[in-house]
N, C-alpha and C positions, 0 to 999 in steps of 0.2 A: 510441704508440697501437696497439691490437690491428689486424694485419690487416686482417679480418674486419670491425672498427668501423671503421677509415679507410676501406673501401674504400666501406660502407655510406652514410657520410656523403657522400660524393662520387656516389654514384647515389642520391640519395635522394629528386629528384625523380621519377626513373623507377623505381624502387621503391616511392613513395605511389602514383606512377596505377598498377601493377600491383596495390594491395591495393585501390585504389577498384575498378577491372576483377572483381575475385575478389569485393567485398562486392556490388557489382551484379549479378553474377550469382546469387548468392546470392538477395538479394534478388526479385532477377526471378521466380524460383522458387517461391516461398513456396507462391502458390496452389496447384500441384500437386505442392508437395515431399512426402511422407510425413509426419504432422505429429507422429506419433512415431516413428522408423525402428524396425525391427528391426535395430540394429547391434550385434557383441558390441564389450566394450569393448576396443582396441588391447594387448595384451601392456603391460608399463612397461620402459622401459627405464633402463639406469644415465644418469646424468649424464655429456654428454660431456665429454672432456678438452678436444677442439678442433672450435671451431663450426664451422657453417656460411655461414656468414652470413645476411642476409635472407630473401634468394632462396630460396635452400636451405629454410628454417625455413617459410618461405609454401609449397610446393611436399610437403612432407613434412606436414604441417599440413593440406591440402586431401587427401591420401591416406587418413591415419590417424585422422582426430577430424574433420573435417568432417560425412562421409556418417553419422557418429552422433546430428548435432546434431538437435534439434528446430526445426519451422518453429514455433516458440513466439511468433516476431513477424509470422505469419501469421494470414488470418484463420479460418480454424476449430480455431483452440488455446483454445479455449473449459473447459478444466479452471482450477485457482484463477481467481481473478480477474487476470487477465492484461493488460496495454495492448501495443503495440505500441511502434514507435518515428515518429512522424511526420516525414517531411525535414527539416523544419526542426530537431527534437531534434536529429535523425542530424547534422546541421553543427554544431551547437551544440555536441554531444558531442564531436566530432571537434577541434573546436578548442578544448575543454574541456582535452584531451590534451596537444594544442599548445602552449597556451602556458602550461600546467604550474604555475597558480595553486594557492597554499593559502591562502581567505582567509577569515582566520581572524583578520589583525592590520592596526589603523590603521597601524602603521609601516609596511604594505605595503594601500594602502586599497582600491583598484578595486574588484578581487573581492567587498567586502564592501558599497561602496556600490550594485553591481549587484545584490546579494543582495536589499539591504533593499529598492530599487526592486521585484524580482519578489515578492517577500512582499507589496510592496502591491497589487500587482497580484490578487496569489491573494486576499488579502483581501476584495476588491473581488467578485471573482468569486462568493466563497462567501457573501456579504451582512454578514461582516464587520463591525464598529466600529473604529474608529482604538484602542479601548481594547484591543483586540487585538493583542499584537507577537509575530512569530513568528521560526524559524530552521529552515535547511535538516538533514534527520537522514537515517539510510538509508534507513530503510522504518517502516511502521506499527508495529511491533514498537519500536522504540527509540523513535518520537513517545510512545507510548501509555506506554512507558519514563520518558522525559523529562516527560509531565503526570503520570504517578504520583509522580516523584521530586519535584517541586514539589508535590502533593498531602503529600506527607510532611513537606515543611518545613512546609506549612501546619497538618498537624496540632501538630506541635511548637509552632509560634509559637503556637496556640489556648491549648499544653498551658505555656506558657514556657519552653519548651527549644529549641536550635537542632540539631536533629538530625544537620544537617549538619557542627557543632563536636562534637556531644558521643557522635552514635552511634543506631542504631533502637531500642537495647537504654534509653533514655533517654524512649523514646516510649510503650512499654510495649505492650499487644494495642489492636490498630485492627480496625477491622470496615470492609469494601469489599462494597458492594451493587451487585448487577446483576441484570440479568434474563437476560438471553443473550451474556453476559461472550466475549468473544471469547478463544481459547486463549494470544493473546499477551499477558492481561490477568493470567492466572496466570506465566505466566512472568517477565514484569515483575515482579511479586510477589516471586518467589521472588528475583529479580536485587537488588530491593533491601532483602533482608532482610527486607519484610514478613511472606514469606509466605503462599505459596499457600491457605492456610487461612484466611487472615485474609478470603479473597473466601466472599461469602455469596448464595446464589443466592435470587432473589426471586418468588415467582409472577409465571408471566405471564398474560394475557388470554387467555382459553378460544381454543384453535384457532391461536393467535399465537403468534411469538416477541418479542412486546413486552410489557414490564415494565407489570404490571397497578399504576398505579399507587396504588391504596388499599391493596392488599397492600406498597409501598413506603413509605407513611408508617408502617402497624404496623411497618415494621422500624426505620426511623426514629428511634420511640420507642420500643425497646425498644434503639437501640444506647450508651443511656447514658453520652451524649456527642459531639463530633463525630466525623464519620467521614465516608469518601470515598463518593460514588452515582459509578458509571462507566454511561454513558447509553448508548444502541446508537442511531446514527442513518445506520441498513445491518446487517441482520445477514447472514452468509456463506449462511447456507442459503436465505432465502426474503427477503432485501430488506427484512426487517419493520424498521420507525422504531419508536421510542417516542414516547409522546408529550412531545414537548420544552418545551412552554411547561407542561404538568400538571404532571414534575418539575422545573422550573428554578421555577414557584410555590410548591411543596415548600418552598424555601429560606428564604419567608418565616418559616415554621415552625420549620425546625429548623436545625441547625449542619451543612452538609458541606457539602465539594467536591465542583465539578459538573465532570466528565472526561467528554467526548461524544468515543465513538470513528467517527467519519465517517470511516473508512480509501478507501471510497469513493461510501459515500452522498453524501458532501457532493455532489457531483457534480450530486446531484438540483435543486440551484440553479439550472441551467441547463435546465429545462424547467419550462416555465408548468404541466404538469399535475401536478407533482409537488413545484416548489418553497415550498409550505406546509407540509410534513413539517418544514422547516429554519427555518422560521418564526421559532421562538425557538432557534437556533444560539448568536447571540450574548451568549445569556445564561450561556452554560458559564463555567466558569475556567478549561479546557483544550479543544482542539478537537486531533484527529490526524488527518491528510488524506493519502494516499499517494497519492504524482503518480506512479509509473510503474506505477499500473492506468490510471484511464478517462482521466489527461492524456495521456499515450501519450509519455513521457518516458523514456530508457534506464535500466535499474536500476543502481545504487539511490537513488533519490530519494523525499522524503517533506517534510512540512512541520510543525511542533508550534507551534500558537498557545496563546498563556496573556495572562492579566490579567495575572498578579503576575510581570514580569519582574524585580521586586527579589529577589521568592524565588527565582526561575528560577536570578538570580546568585549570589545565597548557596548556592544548590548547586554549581554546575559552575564557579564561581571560581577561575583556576589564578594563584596570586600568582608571579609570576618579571621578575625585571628585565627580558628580552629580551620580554615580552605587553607588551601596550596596556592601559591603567586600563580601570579599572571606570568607573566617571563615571556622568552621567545616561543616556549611550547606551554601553551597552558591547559591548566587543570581542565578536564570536562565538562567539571561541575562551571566555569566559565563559557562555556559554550551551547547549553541549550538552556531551555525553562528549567530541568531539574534540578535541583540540590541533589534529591537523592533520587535512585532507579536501583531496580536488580542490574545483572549484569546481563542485559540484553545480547552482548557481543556472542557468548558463549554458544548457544546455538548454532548460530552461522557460522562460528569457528571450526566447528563441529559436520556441518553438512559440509561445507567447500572444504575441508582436509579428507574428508571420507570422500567424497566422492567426486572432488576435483571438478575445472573447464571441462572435459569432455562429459563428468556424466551430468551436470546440468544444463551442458548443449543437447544429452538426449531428450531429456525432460521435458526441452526449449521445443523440439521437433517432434515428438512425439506429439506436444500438444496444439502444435502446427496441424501435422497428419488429423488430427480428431477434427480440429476444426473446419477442414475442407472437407472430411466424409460426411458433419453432419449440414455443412453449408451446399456439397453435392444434393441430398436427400430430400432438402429445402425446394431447390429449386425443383427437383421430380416429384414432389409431392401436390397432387390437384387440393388447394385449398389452402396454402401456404403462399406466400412471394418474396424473397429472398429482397430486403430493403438497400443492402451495400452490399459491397464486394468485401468475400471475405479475405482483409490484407492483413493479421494476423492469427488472431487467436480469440478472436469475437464474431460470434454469429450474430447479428441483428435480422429479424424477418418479422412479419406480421401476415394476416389472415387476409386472404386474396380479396374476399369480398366482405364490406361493412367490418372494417377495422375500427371497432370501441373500444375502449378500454375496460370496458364490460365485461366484454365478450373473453377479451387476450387474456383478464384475470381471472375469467371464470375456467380457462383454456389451463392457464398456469396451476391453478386451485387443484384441478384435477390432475393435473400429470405430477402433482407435489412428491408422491409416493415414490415417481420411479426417478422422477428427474426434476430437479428446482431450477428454476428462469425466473429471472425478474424483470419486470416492466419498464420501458421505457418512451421516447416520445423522439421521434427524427424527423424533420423536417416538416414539425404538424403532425406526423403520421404515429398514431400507437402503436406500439410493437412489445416483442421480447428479445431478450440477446441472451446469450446463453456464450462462457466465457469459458475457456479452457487453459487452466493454470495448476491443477492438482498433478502430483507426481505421480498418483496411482492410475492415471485416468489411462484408458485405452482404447485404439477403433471400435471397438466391439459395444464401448460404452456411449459410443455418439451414436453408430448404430442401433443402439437400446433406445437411445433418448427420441431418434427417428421414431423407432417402431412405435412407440408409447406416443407421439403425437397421431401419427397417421391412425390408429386406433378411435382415438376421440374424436378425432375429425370425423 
């Protein structure tokens, strides 16, 4: 055995509490760390011949790439939509590591029975049907992935082809409706041969980013045939829902899959004043929920629910002697892209047993509460204008006069330190949104974020 790894192995006690020591401090920090440094990036160096060991690599590591990180699991990292990591994630994750599960296969079960236990959990949370069976994926990008690829079989089956045996090119041109298509809904697209082209943008409701849905039946009926409607319930820039029981009624009508991308609206289930948006949730075919925004679970975690888990396995079926059958319940490793993954579940297992529906409803409201105090200070601020209404947990606003994207990022550059916003573009108009999803976050901290623009302005 390598030096360096025997010797590791034999202090390796005292080698985890010195990286617990380093993440606590870290940790500790967060509030007043810089939440984006100004650090340039470290020189690269070659690959060493001969290591260091542990010690060494921790030590060289806190030097070199530490003081560049972002306090991104702090609370005023308010750019995308962001979660933090909750203690209990942080243990879950840690011993995710530990004990170094892929579970992925009955011939090695735990993993996989802990999985389906937290799936129903989440189901539960989000209002869910047992008609709903889900599986852990990386992030909203591959869930959203995962219900278009099963959208595809479905159209095939419609068309009596299995797309999955025969090919997209077997499928012929599809037509995918949305009103405010999230960017990873084109890219999906394009990943599975659809076709970025194949998404067709739908009017929305005057003033809205939700899909006007009488402008969605004319498309409807003019897609001369089945096709996919991808629903928005959360869009990025201003939280707008659609309305979910007007288009899952739709269906009576006409022929299409219903793909609702909640990447983190769904969320909205866990407050009384907003969970009727999600009302008809579970009328979808697909549901994409990303747990490490508002669950505050380590990246990359996400969840992809469907009805039709027989299509789910007619796509992502990998036949090999050494996997687990297909059967009535099948292996995981049937159910998304991976063969193999850690055991993503354990985290979440871990937060929602520690700290259960009420204290991720406080989480939920808490970061409701921040977002109206900093969307309040929006509007009372001379030299700001408050672009939507804030109807969850996203501020969207731009600069009262001569809004460039110039300006908003030279705006942004500067408040990096106390507060990160990222850029965005509403109706033509440049702006910043600033998204409220960390568990650490508090009024005090949107107030801070306030203070720190009015300053620069």
């Amino acid at each position: 055995m390598d030096s360096h790894l025997a010797g590791d192995l034999a202090r390796l006690p005292a080698l985890l509490d010195s990286t617990r020591r380093r993440a606590t401090t870290f940790l500790d920090g967060l509030a007043e760390r810089p939440v984006v440094p100004a650090w340039p990036a470290p020189e690269p160096t070659a690959l060493p011949s001969t290591g260091i060991g542990l010690e060494g690599a921790l030590e060289e590591f806190a030097r070199r790439w530490e003081p560049g990180l972002s306090a991104s699991a702090g609370p005023r990292y308010l750019g995308f939509v962001t979660g933090g990591v909750t203690p209990a994630a942080l243990a879950g994750d840690w011993l995710t590591a530990t004990v170094d599960q892929n579970a992925m296969s009955s011939l090695d079960p735990t993993g996989q029975h802990l999985e389906r236990e937290t799936v129903g959990w989440l189901r539960e949370l989000f209002g869910l049907s047992p008609a709903h069976q889900g599986v852990f994926v990386s992030g909203a990008t591959m869930s959203n992935t995962v219900g278009l690829a099963i959208a595809r079989e479905w159209l095939g089956e419609s068309r009596g082809v299995s797309v999955a045996d025969a090919g997209t090119a077997a499928l012929g041109p599809v037509r995918v409706l949305s009103g405010s298509a999230h960017s990873s809904i084109a890219k999906a697209l394009s990943m599975l041969g659809m076709g970025r082209d194949s998404l067709t943008t739908v009017a929305l409701l005057p003033g809205r980013e939700a899909v006007d849905p009488a402008a969605l039946e004319r498309a409807l009926e003019q897609a001369q045939g089945p096709c996919v409607v991808v629903a928005n319930a959360g869009t990025v820039n201003t939280v707008d829902f659609d309305d979910l029981r007007a288009v899952a009624d739709l269906k009576r009508r006409h022929a299409f899959w219903l793909h609702v991308d909640a990447a983190f609206g769904a969320f909205a289930a866990l407050s009384a004043e907003h969970a009727h948006l999600l009302a008809a949730l579970d009328q979808a075919d697909s549901v994409c929920v990303d747990l490490h925004k508002w669950l505050n679970v380590p990246y990359d975690s996400a969840v992809h629910f469907t009805r039709r888990r027989d299509l789910q396995a007619r796509v992502f079926q990998n036949a090999a002697a050494y996997l687990g059958p297909l059967g009535d319940t099948p292996d995981l490793v049937h159910l998304s892209p991976e063969n193999s993954r850690r055991m993503r579940a354990l985290a979440t297992w871990f937060t929602l047993r520690a700290y259960g529906r009420e204290g991720h409803k406080e989480i939920v409201e808490r970061c409701l509460a921040c977002a109206r105090t900093l969307g309040q200070a929006v509007e009372a601020t001379a030299g700001l204008r408050l672009l939507a209404p804030v109807r969850l947990n996203v501020v969207c606003f731009t600069l009262e006069h001569d809004p460039t994207s110039q300006r908003l990022a030279a705006l942004a550059e500067a408040a990096a330190p106390e507060v990160f916003l990222t850029p965005t573009v509403l109706d033509g108009v440049p702006a910043l949104r600033a998204a409220f999803s960390n568990w650490r976050t508090t009024p005090s901290d949107a107030r801070r974020a306030a203070d720190t623009l009015r300053r620069l302005l």
